[in-house]
C-alpha positions as CSV (number, residue, x, y, z in Angstrom):
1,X,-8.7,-31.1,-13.4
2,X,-7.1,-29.0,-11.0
3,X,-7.8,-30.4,-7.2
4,X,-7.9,-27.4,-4.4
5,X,-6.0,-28.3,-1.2
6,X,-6.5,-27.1,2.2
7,X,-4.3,-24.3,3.4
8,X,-2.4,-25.1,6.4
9,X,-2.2,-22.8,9.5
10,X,0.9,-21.3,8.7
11,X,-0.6,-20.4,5.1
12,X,-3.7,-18.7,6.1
13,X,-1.5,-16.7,8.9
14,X,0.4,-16.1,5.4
15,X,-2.9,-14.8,3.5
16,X,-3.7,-12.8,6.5
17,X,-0.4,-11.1,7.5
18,X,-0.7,-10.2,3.5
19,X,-4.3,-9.0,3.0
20,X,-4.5,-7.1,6.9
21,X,-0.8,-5.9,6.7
22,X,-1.4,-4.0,2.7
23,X,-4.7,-2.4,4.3
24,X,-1.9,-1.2,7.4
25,X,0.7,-0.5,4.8
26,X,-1.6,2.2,2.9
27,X,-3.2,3.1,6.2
28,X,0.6,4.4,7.8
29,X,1.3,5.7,4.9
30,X,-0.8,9.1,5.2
31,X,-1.3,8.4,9.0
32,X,-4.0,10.1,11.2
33,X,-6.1,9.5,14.3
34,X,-9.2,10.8,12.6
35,X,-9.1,8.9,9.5
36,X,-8.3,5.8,11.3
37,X,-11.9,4.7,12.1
38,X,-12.9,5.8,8.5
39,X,-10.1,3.6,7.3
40,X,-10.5,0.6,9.7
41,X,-14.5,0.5,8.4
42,X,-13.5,0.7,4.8
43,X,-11.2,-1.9,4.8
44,X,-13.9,-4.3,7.0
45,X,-15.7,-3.9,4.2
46,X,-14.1,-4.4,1.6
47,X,-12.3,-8.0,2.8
48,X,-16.1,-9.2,4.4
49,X,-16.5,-9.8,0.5
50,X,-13.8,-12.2,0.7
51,X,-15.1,-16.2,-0.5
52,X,-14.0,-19.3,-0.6
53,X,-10.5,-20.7,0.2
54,X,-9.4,-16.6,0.8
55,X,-12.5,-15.7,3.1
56,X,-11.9,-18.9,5.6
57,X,-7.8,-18.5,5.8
58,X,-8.9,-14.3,6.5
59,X,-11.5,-15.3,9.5
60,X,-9.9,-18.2,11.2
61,X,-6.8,-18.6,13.4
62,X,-4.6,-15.6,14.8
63,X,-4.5,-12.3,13.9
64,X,-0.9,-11.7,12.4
65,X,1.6,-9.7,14.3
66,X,2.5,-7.1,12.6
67,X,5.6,-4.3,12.7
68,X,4.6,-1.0,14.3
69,X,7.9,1.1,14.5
70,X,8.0,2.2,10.6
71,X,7.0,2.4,7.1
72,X,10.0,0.6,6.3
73,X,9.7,-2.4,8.8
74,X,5.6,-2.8,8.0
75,X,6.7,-3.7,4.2
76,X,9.5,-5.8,5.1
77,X,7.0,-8.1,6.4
78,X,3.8,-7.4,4.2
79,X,5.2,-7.1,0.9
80,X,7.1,-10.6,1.2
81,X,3.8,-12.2,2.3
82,X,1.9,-10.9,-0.4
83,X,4.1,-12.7,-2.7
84,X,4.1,-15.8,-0.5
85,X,0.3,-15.9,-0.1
86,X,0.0,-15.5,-4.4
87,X,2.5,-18.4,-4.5
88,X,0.2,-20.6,-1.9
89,X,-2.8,-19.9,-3.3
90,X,-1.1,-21.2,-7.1
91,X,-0.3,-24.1,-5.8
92,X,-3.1,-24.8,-3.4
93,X,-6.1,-23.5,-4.7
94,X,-5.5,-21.6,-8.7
95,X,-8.9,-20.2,-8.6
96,X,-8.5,-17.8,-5.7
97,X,-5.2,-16.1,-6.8
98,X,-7.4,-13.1,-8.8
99,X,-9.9,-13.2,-6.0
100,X,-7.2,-12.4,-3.7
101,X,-5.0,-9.6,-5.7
102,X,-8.5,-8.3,-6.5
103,X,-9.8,-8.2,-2.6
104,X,-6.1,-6.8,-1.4
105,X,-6.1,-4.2,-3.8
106,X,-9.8,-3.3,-3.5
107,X,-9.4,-2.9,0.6
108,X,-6.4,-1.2,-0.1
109,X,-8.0,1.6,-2.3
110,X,-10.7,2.3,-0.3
111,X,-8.7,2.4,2.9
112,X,-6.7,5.6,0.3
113,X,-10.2,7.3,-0.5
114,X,-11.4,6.5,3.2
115,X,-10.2,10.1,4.7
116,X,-9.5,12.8,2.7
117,X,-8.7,11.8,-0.4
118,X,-5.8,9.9,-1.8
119,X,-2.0,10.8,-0.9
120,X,0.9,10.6,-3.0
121,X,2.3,8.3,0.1
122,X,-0.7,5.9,0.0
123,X,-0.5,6.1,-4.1
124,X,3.0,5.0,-3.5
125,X,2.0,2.5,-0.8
126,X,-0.8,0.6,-3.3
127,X,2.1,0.4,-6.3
128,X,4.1,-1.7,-4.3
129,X,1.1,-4.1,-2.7
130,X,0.5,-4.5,-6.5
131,X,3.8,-5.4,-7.8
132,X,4.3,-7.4,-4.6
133,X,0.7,-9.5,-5.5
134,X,1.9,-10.0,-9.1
135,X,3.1,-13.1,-10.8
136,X,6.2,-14.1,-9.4
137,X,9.3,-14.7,-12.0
């Protein structure tokens, strides 16, 4: 029988930098002031459905600093946690890896179909969260 452990702080800061940073990785990718408030309400919704071990490290503790300068800098940071956060939740609770690549990937699709359809950049922007939240070698 697998045992679930409790996530420490530093893991759900880990969880969250890679669940909030993948919905502001898609979101710079085609950015916009308009579509930002369509964005920001699409991706509320979609990680609200967030349960379990996932939904308590996404609504406690900090909010996760994130990069703001460029593209480039905002996946140096997210990409690694996605992988990180997969990795935690493997060892720490196995039953909430799929809920998490499926949450991450869901918020960040319908941050993409939020404003004007999808963009080649945000397209781009989704591939990498989802070879980021895949299993590590």
């Amino acid at each position: 029988m697998i045992m679930e452990q409790r996530l420490t702080d530093e893991e759900r800061l880990i969880l969250k930098t890679g669940a909030f940073g993948a919905v502001f990785l898609v979101s710079n990718a085609d950015p916009g002031v308009l579509g930002v408030i369509r964005e920001s309400i699409a991706a509320s919704g979609a990680l609200a459905d967030a349960s379990g071990t996932v939904k308590e490290a996404l609504t406690t503790g900090p909010l996760p600093r994130l990069p703001r300068d460029s593209q480039l800098e905002i996946e140096s940071v997210v990409l690694p946690a996605l992988g990180r956060a997969v990795r935690i939740l493997r060892e720490k609770s196995p039953r909430d890896v799929d809920a998490y690549r499926e949450l991450v990937l869901a918020a960040a699709d319908q941050v993409a179909r939020a404003h004007d359809g999808v963009a080649p950049a945000e397209v781009a922007a989704i591939d990498q969260i989802r070879v980021a939240l895949a299993e590590p070698a």
